[in-house]
C-alpha positions as CSV (number, residue, x, y, z in Angstrom):
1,X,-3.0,-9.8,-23.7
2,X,-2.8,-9.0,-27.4
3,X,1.1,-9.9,-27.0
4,X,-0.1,-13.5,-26.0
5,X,-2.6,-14.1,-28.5
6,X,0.1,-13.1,-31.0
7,X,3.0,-15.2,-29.6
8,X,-0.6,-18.2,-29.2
9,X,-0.9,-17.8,-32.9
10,X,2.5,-17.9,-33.8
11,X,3.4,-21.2,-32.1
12,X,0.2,-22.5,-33.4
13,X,0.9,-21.6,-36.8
14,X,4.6,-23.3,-36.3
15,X,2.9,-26.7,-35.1
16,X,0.4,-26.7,-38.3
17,X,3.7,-26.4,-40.3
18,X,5.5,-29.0,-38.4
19,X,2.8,-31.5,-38.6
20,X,2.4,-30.4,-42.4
21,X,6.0,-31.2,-43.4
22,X,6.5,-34.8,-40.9
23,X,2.6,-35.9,-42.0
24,X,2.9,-35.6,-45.9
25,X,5.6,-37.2,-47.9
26,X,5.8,-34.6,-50.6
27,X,6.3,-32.0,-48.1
28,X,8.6,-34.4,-46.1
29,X,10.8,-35.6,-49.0
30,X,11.2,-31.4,-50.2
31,X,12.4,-30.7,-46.8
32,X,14.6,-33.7,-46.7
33,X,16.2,-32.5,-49.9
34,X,16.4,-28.6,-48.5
35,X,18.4,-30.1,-45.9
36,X,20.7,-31.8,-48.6
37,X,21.5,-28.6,-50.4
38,X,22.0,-26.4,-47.3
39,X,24.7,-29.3,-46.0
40,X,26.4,-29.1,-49.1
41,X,26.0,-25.2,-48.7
42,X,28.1,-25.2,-45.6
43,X,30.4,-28.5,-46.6
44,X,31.8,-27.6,-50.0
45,X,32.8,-24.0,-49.7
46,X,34.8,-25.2,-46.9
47,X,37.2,-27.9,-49.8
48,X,38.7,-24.7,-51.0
49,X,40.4,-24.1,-47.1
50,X,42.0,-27.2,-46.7
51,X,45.6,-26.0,-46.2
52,X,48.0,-26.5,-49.3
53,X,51.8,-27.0,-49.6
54,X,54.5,-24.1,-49.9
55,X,55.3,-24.8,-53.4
56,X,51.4,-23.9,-54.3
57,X,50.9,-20.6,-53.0
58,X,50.9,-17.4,-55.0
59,X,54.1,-14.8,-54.0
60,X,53.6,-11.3,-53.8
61,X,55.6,-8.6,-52.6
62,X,54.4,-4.8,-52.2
63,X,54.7,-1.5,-50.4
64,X,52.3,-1.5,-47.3
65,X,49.5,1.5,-47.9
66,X,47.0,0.3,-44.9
67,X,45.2,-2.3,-43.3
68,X,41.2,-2.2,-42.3
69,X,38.9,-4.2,-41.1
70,X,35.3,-4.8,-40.5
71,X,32.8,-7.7,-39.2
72,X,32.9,-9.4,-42.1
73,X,36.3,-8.2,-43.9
74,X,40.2,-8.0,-43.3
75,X,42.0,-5.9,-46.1
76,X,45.5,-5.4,-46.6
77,X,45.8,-2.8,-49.0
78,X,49.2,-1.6,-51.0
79,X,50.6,1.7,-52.6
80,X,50.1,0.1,-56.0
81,X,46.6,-0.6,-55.4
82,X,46.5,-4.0,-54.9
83,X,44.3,-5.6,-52.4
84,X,44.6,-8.6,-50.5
85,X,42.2,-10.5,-47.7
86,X,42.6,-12.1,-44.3
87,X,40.4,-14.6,-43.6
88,X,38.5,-12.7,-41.0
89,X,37.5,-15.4,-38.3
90,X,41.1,-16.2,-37.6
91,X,42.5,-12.5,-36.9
92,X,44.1,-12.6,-33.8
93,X,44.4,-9.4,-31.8
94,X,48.2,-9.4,-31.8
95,X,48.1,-9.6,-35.6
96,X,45.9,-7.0,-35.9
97,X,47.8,-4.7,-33.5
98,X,51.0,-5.7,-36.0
99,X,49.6,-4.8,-38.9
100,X,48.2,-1.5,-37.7
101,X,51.2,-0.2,-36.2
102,X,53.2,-1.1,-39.5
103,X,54.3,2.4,-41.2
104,X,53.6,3.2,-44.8
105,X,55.2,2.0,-47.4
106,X,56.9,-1.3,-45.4
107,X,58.2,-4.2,-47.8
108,X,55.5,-7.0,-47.4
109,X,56.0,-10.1,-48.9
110,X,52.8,-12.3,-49.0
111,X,51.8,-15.8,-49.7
112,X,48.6,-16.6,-50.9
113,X,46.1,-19.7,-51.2
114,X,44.7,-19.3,-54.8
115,X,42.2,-21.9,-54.3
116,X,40.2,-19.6,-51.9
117,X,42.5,-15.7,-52.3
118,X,43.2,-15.7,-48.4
119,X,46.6,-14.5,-47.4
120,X,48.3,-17.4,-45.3
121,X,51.5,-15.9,-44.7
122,X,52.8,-12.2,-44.3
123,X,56.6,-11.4,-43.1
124,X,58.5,-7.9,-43.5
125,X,62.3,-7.7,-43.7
126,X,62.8,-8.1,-40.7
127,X,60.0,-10.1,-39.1
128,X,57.0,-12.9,-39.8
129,X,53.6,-11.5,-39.4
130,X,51.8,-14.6,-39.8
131,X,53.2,-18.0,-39.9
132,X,52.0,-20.3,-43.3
133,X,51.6,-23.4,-41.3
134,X,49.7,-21.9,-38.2
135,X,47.2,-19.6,-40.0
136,X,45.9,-22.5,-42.8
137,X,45.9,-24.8,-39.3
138,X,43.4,-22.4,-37.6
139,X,41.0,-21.4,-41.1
140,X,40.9,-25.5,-41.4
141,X,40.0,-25.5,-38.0
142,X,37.8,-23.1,-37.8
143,X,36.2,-24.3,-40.8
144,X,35.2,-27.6,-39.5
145,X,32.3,-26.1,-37.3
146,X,30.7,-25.4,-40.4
147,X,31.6,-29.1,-42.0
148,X,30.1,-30.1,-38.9
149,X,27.2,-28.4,-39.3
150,X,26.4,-29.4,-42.9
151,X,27.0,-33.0,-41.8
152,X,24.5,-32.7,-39.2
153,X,22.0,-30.7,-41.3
154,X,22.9,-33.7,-43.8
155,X,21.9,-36.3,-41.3
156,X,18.2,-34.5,-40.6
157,X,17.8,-35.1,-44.2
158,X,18.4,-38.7,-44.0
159,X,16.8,-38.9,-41.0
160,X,13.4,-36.9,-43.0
161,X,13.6,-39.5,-45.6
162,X,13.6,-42.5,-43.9
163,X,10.9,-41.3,-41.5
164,X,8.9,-40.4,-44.6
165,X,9.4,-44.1,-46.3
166,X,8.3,-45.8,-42.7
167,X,5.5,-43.6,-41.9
168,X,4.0,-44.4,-45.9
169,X,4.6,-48.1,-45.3
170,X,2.7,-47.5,-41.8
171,X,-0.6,-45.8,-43.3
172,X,-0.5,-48.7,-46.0
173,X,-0.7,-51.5,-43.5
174,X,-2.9,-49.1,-41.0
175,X,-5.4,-48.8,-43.8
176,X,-5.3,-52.7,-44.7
177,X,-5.7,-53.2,-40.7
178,X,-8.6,-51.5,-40.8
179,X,-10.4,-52.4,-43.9
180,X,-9.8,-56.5,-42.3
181,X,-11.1,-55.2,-39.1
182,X,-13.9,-53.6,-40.4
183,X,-14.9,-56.6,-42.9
184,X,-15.3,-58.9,-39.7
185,X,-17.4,-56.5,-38.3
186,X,-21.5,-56.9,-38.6
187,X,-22.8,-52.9,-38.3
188,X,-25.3,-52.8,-34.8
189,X,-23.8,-56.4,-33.4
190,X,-21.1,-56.0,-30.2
191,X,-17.6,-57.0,-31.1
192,X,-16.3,-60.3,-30.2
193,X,-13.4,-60.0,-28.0
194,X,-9.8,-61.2,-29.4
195,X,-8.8,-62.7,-26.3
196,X,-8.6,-62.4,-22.5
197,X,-5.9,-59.6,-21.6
198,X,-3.0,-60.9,-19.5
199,X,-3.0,-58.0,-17.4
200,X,0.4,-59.0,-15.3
201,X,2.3,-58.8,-18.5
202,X,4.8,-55.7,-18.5
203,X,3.6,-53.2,-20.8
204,X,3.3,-49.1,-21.0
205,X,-0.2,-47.6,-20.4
206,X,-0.8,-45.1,-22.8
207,X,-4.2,-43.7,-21.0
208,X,-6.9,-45.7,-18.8
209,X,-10.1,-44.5,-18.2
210,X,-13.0,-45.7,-16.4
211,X,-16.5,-44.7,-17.5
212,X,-20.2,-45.7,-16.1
213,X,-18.9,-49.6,-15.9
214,X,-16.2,-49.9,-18.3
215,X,-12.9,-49.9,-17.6
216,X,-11.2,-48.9,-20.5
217,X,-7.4,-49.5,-21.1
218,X,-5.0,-48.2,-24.0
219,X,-1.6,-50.1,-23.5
220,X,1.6,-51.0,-25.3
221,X,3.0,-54.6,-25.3
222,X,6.5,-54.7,-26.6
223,X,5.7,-53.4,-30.0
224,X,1.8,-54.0,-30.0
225,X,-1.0,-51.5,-29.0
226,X,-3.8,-52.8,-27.5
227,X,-7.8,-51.6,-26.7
228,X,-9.1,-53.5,-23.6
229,X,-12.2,-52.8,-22.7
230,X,-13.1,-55.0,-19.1
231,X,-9.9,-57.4,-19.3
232,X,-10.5,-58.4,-23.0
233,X,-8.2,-57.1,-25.7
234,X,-10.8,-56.0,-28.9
235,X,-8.7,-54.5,-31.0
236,X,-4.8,-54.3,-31.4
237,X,-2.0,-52.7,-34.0
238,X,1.5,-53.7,-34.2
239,X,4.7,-51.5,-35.0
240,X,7.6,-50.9,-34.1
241,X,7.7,-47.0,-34.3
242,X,4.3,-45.4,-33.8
243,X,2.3,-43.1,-36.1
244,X,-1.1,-41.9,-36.1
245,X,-3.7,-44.8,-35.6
246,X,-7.2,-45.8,-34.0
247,X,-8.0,-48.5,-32.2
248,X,-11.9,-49.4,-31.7
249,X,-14.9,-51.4,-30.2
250,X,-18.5,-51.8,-30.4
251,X,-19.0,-53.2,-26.7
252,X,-22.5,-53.4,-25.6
253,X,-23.5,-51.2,-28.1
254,X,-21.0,-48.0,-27.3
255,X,-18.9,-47.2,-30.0
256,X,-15.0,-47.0,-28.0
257,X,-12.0,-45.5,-29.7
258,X,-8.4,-45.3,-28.7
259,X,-5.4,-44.3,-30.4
260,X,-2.6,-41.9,-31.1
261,X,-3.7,-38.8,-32.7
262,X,-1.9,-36.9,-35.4
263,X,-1.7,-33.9,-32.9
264,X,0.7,-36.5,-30.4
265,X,-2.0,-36.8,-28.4
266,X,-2.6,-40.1,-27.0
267,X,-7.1,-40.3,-26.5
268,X,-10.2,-42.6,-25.5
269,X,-13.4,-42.1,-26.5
270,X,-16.6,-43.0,-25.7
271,X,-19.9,-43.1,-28.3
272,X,-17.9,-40.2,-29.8
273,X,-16.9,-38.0,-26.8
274,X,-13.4,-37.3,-25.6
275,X,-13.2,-38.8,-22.4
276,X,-9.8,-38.7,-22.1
277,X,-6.4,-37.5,-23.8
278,X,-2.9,-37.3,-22.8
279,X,0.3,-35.2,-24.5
280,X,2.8,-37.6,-25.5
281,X,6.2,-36.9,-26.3
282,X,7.7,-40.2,-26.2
């Protein structure tokens, strides 16, 4: 039970943050700009990879002392205590078996990347260990997962940024909607209706309820949101993507809301009670 109200608390605490960062610019434009630096993060380390031509890799030649690994690490080491890495994620098993089978003091003859210090090619007197074309063809490979990623974390940033710009443009024209509708409004006197709902137009009904004798309607027409109340539309909001908003009536002297709620919640209300509320995810 405990477990539950922990794991409750968690996700709730993960939706307060989620709505914090997509319902406040400032938070909004920081992530957006996170996002940038991490892409660049996993993009640019990646330039030094990109394989290079023969005539630019650094020779070396040495007696073979031993050759260890870990998860993170390949390490060719030689009896004059130089060191040299393998780029790690491209170690086959066949290499590794060749390299730690090789005796002591072997001729190696390396040659190196020296824009990154990975070993790209390896062959004894007798033998090639690893090829120079094939192992900069699979680290450039391999190394495009992570371009890919940092393109795509890249793209959330964009995507942060532009939803940031639209949804400020949205609360300026959702406030100015409201302070017109409000100015046409006399406080204590019904609503007049804007017009006569054509209800055999195709639309999306966002909720519908149907309390004491009104029938209450919340649709979407194309890209306009409408509040019927009885077969007349009273209030309305246009947009083309949707963000938090309120639609409302004074209709025989009940207060009726409708709207989109900053919790995704489509809702209808009546005199100030939740009558009715719906999850939206599209």
């Amino acid at each position: 039970m405990k477990k539950n109200k922990k794991n409750n608390e968690y996700r709730n605490s993960k939706g307060a943050m989620a709505d914090t960062i997509l319902n406040s610019l400032p938070a909004t434009l920081a992530v957006a700009l996170l996002c940038f630096l991490m892409g660049a993060f996993f993009i640019l380390p990646q330039q030094d990879n990109k394989p290079i031509p023969r005539e630019e890799a650094v020779a070396y030649e040495g007696a073979f002392e031993s050759y260890r690994t870990g998860k993170n690490y390949c390490t060719i080491y030689f009896t004059d205590g130089s060191t040299y890495e393998v780029y790690p994620h491209t170690e086959g098993s066949d290499f590794r078996k060749a390299m730690k089978s090789l005796d002591k003091g072997t001729k190696l003859y390396l040659m190196v990347n020296p824009n990154n210090g990975y070993v790209v090619e390896i062959k004894t007197d007798t033998r090639e260990l690893m090829n120079f074309e094939t192992s900069q063809t699979e680290l450039d490979a391999y190394d495009n997962g992570y371009i890919g990623i940092g393109i795509f974390v890249i793209f959330c940033g964009v995507f942060l940024i532009l939803y940031g710009i639209i949804q400020a443009i949205h609360r300026r024209k959702e406030t100015d909607r409201l302070k017109k509708r409000d100015k046409r409004r006399v406080l204590g006197v019904d609503d007049t209706g804007l017009r006569r709902a054509n209800m055999g137009i195709k639309c999306k009904i966002l909720l519908e309820k149907t309390v004491g004798d009104y029938s209450i309607c919340y649709r979407r027409v194309k890209s306009t949101n409408e509040l019927i109340v009885n077969g007349v539309v009273y209030d309305e909001m246009t947009a083309v993507v949707e963000f938090e908003h309120d639609l409302s009536a004074t209709v025989d002297g009940h207060e009726l809301h409708a709207g989109y709620d900053v919790d995704s919640h489509s809702y209808i209300t009546f005199d100030g009670k939740r009558v009715a509320e719906k999850l939206r995810l599209i």
